[in-house]
C-alpha positions in Angstrom: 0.1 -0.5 -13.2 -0.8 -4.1 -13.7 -2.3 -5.2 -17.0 -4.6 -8.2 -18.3 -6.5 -8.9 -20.7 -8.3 -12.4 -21.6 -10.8 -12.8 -24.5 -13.2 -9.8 -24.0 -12.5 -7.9 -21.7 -9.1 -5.5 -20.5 -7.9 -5.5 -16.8 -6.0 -2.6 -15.7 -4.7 -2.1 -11.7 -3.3 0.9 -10.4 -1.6 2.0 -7.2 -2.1 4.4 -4.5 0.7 6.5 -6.3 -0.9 6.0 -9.7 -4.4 6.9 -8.4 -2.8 10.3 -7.5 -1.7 10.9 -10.6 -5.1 10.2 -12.5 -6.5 12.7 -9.9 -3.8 15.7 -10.4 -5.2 15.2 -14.3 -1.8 12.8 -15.2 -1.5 9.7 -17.7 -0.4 6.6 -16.2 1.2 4.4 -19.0 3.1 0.8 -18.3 4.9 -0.3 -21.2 6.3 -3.6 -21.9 9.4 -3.8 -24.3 10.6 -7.0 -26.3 13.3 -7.8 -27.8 14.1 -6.4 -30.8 13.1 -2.8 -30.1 8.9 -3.0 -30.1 7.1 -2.4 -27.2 3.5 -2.6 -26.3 2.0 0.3 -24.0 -1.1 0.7 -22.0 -2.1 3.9 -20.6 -5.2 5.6 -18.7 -5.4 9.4 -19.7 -7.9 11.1 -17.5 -10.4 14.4 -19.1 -13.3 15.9 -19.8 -14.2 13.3 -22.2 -16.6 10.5 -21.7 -14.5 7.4 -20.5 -13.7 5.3 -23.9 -11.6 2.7 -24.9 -9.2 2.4 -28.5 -6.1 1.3 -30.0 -4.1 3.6 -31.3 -0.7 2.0 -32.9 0.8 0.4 -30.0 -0.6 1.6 -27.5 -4.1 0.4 -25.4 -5.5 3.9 -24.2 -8.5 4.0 -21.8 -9.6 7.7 -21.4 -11.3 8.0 -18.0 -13.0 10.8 -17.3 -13.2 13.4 -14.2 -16.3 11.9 -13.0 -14.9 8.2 -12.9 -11.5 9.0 -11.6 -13.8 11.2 -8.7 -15.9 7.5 -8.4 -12.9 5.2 -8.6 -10.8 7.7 -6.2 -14.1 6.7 -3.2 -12.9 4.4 -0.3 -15.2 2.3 -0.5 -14.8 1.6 -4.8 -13.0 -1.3 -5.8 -12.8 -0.5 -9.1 -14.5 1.0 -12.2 -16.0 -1.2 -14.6 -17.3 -0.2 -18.4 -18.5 -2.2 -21.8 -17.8 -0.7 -25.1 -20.1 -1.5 -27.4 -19.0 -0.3 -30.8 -19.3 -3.2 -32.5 -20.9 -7.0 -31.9 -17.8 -8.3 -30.3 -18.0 -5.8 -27.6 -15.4 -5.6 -24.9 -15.7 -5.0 -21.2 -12.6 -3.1 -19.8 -11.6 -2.1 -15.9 -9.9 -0.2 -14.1 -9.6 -1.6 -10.1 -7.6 -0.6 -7.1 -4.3 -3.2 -6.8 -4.9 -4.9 -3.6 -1.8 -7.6 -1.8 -2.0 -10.5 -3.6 -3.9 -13.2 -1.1 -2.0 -16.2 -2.9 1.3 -17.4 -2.5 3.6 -17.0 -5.9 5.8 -19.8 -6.1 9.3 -18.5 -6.2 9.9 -18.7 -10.2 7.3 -16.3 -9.9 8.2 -13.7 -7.6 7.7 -10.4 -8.0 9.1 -7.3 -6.5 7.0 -5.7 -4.0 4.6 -3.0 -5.0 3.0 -0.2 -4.1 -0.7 -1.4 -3.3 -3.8 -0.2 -1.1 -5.0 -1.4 2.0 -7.8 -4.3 1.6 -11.1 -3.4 2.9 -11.9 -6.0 5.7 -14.2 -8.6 3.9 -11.4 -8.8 1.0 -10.0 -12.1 1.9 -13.6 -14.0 2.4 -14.8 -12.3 -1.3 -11.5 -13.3 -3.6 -10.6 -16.1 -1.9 -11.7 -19.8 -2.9 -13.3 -21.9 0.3 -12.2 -25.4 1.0 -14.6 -26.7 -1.6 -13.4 -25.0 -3.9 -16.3 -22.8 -4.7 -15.4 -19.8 -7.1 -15.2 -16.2 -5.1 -17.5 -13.5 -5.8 -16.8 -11.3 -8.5 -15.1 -7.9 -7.8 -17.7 -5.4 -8.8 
């Protein structure tokens, strides 16, 4: 699972495997250790609740429910996208299907290979800048 967050809003991107899993009723947690013994965690635990999003210690815990893994497991879904309201800040969280990457990484920056899904046709033309440099569409 990738994770990303910027100011206001949390980014997570799962695999074909990992999209299983959420479907067979299974976390999915990535967890990023640092020196010293801490260790940050995000993790999507699918149920019967209503899809939320908290902190709890060190850990970033979406709970999706059966009806949004069901609409985020359909062919034709990108991704899943929600806004939490609970307070003024408010936060807008996702969870999207990990397509290739459509740029190339220079090689400081290369990563191992993952496990990603196939790119609906129109992919490329949506994500992609054009020559002028015009922003791509949004996702959702």
């Amino acid at each position: 699972m990738k994770v990303r967050w910027r100011r206001g809003s949390f980014r997570l991107r799962v695999g074909p495997s990992e999209l299983e899993a959420l479907q067979r009723g299974e976390p999915v947690r990535e967890e990023l250790a640092f020196p010293g013994g801490a260790s940050w965690t995000a993790s999507i635990v699918p149920g019967d609740a209503p899809t939320t999003i908290g902190l709890q210690g060190n850990e970033a815990r979406v709970a999706l429910s059966r009806d949004d893994v069901v609409r985020l497991a359909a062919p034709d879904v990108e991704g899943v996208y929600f806004e939490s309201s609970d307070d003024a800040r408010g936060l807008r969280f996702f969870i999207e299907k990990d397509f290739p990457c459509l740029h190339p990484r220079p090689p400081g920056a290369a990563e191992a290979p993952e496990e990603t899904f196939d790119a609906p046709a129109d992919f490329a033309s949506r994500h992609c800048r054009d020559d002028a440099g015009a922003k791509p569409r949004p996702r959702h």
